[in-house]
mmCIF file as gemmi writes it, N, C-alpha and C atoms, coordinates in Angstrom:
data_model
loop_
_atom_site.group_PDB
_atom_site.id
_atom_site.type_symbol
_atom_site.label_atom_id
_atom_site.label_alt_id
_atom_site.label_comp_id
_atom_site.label_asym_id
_atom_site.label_entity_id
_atom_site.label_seq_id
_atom_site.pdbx_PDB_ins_code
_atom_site.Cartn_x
_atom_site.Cartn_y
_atom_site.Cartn_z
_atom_site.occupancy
_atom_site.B_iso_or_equiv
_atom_site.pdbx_formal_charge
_atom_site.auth_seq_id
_atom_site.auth_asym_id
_atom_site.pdbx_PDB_model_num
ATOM 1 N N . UNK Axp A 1 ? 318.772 -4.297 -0.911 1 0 ? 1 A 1
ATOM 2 C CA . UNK Axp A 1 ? 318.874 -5.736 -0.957 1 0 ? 1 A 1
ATOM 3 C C . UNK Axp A 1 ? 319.04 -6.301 0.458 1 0 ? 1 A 1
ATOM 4 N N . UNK Axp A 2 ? 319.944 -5.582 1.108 1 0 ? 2 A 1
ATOM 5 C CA . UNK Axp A 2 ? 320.239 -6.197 2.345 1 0 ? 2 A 1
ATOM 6 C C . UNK Axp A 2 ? 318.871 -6.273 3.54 1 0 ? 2 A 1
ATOM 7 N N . UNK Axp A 3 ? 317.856 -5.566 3.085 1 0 ? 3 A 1
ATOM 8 C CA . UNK Axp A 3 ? 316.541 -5.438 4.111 1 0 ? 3 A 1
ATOM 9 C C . UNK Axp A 3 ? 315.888 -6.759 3.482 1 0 ? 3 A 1
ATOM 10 N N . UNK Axp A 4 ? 316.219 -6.49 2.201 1 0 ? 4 A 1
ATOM 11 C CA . UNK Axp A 4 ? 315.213 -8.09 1.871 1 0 ? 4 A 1
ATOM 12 C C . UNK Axp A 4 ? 315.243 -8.938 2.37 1 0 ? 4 A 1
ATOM 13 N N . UNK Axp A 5 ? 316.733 -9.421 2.65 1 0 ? 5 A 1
ATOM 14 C CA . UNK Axp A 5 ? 317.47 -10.654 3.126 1 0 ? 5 A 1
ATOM 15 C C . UNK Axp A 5 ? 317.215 -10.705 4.393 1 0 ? 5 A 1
ATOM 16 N N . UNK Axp A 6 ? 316.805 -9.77 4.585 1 0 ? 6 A 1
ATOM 17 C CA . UNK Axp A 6 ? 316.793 -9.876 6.628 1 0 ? 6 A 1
ATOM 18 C C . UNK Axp A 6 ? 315.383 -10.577 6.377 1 0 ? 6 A 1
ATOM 19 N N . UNK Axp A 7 ? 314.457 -9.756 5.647 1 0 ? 7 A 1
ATOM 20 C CA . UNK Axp A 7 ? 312.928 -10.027 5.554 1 0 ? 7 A 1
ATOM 21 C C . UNK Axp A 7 ? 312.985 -11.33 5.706 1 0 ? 7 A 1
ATOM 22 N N . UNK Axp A 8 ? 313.695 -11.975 4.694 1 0 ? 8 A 1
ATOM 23 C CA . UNK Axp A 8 ? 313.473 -13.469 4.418 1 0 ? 8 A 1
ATOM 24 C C . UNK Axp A 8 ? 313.691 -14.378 5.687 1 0 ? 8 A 1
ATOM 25 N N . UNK Axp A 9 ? 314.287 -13.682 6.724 1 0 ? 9 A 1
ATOM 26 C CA . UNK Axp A 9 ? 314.187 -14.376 7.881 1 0 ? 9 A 1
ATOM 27 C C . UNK Axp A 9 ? 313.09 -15.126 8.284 1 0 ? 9 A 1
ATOM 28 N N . UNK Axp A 10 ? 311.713 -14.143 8.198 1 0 ? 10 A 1
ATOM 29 C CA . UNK Axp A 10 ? 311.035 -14.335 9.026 1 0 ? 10 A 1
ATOM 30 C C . UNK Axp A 10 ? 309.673 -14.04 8.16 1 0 ? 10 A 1
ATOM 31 N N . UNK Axp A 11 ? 309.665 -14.273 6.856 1 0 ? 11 A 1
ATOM 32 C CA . UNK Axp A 11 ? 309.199 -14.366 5.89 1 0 ? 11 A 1
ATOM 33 C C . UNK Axp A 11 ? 308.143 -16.213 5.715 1 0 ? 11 A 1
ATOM 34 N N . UNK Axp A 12 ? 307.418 -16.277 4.995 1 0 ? 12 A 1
ATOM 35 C CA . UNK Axp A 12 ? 306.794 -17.376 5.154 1 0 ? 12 A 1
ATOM 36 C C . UNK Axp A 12 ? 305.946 -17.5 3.995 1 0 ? 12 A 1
ATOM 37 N N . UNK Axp A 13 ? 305.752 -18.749 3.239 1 0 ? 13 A 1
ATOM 38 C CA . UNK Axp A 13 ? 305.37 -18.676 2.42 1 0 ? 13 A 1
ATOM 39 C C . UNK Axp A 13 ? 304.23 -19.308 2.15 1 0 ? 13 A 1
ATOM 40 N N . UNK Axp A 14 ? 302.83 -18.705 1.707 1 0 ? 14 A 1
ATOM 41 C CA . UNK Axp A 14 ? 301.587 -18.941 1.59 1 0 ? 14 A 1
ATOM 42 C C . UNK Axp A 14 ? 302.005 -20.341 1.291 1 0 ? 14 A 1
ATOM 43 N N . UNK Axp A 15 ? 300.689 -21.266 1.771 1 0 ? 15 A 1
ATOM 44 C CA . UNK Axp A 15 ? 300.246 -22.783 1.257 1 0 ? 15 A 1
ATOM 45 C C . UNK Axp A 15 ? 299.396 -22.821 -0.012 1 0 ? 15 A 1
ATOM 46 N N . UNK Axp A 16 ? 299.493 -23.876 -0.564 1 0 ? 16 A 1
ATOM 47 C CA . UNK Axp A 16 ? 298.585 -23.912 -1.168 1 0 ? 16 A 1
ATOM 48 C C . UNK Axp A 16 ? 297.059 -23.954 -1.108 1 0 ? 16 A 1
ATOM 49 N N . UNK Axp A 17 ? 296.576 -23.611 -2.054 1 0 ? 17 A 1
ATOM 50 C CA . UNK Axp A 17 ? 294.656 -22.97 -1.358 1 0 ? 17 A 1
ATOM 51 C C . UNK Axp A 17 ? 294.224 -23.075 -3.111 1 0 ? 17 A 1
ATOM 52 N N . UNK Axp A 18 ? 293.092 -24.159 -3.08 1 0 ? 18 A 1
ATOM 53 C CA . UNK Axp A 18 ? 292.455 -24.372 -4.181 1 0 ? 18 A 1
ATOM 54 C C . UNK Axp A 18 ? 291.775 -23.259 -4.442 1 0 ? 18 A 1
ATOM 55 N N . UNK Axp A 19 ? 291.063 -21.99 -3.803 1 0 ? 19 A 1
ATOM 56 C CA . UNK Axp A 19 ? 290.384 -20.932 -3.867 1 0 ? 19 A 1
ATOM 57 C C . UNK Axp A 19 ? 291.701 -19.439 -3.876 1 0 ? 19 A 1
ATOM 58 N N . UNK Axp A 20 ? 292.391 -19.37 -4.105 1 0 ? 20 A 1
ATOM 59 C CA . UNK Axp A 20 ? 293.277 -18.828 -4.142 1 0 ? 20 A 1
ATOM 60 C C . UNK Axp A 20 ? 292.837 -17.33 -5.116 1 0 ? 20 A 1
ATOM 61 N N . UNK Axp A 21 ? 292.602 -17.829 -6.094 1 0 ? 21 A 1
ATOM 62 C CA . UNK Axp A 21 ? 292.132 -16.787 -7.172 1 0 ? 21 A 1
ATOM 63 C C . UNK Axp A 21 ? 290.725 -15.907 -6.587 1 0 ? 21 A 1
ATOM 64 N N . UNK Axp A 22 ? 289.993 -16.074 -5.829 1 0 ? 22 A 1
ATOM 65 C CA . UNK Axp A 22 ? 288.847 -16.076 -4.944 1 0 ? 22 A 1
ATOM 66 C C . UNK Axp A 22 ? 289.43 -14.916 -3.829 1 0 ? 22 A 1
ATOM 67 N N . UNK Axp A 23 ? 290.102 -15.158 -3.004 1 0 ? 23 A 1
ATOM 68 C CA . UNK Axp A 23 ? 291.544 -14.741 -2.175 1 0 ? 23 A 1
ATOM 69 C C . UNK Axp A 23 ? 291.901 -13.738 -2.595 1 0 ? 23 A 1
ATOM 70 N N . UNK Axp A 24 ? 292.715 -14.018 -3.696 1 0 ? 24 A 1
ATOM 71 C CA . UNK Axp A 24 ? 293.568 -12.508 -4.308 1 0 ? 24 A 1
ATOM 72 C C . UNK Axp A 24 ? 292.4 -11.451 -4.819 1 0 ? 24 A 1
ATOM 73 N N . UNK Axp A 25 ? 291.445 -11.945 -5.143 1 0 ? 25 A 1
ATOM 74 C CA . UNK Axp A 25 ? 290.575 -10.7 -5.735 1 0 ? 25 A 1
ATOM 75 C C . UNK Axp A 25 ? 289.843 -9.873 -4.752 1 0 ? 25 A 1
ATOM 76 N N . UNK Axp A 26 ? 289.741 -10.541 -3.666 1 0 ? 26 A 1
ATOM 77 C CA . UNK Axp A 26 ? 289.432 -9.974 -2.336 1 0 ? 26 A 1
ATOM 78 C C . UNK Axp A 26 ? 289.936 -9.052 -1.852 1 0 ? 26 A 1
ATOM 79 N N . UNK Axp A 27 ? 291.346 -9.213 -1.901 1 0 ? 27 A 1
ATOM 80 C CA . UNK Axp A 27 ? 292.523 -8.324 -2.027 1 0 ? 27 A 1
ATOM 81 C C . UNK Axp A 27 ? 292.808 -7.785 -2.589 1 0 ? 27 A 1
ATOM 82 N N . UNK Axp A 28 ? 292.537 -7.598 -3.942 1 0 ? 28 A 1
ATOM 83 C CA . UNK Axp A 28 ? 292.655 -6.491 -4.737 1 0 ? 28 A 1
ATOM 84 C C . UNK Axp A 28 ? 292.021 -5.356 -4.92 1 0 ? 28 A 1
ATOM 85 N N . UNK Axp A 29 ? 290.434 -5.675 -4.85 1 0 ? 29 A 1
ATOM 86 C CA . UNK Axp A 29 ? 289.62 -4.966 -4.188 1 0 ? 29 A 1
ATOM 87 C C . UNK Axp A 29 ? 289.429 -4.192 -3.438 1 0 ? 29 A 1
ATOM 88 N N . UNK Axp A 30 ? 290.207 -4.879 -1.825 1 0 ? 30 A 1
ATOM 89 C CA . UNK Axp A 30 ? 289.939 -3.807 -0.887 1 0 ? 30 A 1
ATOM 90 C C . UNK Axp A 30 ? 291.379 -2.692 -1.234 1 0 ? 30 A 1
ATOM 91 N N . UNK Axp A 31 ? 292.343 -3.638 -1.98 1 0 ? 31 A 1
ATOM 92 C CA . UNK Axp A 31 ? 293.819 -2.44 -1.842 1 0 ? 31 A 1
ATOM 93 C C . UNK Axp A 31 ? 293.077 -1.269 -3.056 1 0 ? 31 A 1
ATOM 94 N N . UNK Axp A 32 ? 291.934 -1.192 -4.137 1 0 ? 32 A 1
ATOM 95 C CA . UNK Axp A 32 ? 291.812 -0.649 -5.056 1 0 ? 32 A 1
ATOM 96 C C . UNK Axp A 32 ? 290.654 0.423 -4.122 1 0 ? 32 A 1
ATOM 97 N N . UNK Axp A 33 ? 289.737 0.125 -3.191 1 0 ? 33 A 1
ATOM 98 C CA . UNK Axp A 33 ? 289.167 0.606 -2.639 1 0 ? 33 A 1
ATOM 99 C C . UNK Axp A 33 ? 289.591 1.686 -1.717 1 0 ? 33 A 1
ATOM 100 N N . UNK Axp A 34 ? 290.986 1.24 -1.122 1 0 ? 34 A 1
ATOM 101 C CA . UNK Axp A 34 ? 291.694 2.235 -0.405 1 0 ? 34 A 1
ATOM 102 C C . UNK Axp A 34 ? 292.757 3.516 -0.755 1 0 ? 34 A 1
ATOM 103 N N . UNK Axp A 35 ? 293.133 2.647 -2.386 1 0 ? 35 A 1
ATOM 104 C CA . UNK Axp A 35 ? 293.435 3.535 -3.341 1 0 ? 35 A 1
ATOM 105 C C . UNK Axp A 35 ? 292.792 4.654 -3.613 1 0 ? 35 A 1
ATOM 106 N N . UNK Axp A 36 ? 291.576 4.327 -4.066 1 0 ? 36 A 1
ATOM 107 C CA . UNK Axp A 36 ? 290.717 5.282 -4.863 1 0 ? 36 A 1
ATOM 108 C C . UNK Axp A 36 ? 290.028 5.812 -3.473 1 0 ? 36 A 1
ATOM 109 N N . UNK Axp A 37 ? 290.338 5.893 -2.532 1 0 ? 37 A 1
ATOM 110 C CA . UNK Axp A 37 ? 289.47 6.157 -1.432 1 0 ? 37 A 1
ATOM 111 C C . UNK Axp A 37 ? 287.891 6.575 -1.004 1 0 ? 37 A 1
ATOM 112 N N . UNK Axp A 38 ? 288.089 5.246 -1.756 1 0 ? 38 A 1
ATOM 113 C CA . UNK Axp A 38 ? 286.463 4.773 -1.681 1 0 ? 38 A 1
ATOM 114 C C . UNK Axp A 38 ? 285.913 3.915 0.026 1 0 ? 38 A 1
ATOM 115 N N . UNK Axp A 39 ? 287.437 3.8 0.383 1 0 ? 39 A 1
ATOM 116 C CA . UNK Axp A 39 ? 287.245 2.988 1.999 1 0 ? 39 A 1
ATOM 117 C C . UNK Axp A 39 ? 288.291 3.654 2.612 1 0 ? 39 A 1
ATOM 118 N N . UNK Axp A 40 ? 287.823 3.439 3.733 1 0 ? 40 A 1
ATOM 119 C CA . UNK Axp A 40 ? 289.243 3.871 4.949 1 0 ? 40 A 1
ATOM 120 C C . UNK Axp A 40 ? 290.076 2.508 4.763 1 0 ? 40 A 1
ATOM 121 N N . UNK Axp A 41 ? 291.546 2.56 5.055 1 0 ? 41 A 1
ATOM 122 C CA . UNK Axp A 41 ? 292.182 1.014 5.036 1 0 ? 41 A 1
ATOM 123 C C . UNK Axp A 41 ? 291.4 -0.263 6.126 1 0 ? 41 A 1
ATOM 124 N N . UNK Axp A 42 ? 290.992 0.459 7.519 1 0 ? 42 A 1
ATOM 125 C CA . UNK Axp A 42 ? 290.555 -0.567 8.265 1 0 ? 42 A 1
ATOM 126 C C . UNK Axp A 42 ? 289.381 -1.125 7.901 1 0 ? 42 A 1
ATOM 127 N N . UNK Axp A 43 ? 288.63 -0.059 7.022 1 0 ? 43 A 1
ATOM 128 C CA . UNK Axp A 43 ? 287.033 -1.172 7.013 1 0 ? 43 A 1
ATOM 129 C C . UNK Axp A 43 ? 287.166 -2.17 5.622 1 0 ? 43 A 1
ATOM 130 N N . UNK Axp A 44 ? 288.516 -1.739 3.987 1 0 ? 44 A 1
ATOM 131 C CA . UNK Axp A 44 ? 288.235 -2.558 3.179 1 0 ? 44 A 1
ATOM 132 C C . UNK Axp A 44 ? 289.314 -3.522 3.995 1 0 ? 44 A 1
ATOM 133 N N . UNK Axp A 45 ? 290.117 -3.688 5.179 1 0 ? 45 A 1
ATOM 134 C CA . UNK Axp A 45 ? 290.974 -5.118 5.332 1 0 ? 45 A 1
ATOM 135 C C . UNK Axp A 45 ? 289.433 -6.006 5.996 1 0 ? 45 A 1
ATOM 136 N N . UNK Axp A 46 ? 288.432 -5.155 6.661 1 0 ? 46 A 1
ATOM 137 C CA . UNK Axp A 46 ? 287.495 -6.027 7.532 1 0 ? 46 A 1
ATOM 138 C C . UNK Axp A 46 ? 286.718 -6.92 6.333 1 0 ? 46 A 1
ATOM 139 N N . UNK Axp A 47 ? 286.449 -5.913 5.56 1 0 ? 47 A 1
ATOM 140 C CA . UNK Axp A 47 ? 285.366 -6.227 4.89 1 0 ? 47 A 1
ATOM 141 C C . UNK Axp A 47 ? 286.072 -7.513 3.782 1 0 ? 47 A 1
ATOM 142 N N . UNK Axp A 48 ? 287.362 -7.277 3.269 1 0 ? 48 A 1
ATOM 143 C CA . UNK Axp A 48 ? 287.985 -8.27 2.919 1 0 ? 48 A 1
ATOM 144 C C . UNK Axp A 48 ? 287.987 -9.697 3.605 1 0 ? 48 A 1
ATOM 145 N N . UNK Axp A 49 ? 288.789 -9.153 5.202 1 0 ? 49 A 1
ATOM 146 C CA . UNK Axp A 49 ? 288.63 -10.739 5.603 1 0 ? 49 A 1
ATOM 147 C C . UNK Axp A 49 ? 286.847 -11.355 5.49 1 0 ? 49 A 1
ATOM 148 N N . UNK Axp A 50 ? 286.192 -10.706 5.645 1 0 ? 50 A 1
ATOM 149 C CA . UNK Axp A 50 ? 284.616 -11.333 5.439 1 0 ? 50 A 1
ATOM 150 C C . UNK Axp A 50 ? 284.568 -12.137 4.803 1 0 ? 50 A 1
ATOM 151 N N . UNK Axp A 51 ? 284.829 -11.525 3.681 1 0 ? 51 A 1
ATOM 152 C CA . UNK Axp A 51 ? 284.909 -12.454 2.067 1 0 ? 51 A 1
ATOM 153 C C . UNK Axp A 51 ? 285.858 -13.775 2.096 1 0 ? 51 A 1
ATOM 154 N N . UNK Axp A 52 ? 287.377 -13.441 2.821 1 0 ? 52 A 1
ATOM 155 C CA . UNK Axp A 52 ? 287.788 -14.576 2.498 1 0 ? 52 A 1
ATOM 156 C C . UNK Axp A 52 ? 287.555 -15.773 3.699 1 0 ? 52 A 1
ATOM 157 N N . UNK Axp A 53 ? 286.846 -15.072 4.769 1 0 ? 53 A 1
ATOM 158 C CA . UNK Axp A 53 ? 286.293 -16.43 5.83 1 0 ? 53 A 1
ATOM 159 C C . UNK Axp A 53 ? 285.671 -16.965 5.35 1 0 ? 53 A 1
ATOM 160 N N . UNK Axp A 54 ? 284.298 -16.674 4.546 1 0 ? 54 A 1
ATOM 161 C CA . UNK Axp A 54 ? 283.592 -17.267 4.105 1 0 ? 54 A 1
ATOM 162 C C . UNK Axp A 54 ? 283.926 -18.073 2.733 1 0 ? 54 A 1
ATOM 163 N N . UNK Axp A 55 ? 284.989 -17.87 2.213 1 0 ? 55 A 1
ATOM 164 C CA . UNK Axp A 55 ? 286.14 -18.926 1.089 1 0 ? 55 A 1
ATOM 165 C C . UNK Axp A 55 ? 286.806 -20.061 1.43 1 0 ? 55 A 1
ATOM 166 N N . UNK Axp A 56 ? 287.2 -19.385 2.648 1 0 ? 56 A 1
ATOM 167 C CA . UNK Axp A 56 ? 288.01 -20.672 3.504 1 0 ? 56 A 1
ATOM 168 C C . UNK Axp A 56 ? 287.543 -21.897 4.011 1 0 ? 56 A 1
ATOM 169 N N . UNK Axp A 57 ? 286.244 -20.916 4.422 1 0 ? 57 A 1
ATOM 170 C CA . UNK Axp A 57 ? 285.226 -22.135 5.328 1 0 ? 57 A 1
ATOM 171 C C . UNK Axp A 57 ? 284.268 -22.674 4.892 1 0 ? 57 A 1
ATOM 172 N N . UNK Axp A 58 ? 284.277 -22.48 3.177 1 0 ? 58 A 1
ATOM 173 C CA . UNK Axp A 58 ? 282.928 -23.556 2.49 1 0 ? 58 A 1
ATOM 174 C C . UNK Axp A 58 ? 283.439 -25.077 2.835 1 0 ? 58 A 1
C-alpha cells in the first residue's frame, strides 16, 4: 500500500478522449502481442503508438 501512495504522487490522470475505446484496443493488442510473443515489446509499443497518432490526429 505504502508504494501506491507514493505512486500517487506523481501519478496523473488520463483526460478525457472521445476515441478512447479506439486507444485502449491499441493497447491491448500490442500488450496481447507481447504476451503471446508474437512481437518483441519495442516494436508492438511502436506499432501501437502508429495507431493511436493517427486517432488522435483525425
Amino acid at each position: 500500500m505504502k508504494t501506491f501512495t507514493e505512486q500517487l504522487n506523481y501519478a496523473k490522470a488520463r483526460g478525457p478522449l472521445a476515441e478512447w475505446p479506439e486507444v485502449s484496443d491499441a493497447i491491448s493488442l500490442a500488450f496481447n502481442q507481447v504476451m503471446t510473443g508474437e512481437k518483441a515489446p519495442k516494436d508492438a509499443a511502436d506499432a501501437a503508438q502508429q495507431v493511436i497518432d493517427g486517432i488522435v490526429t483525425k
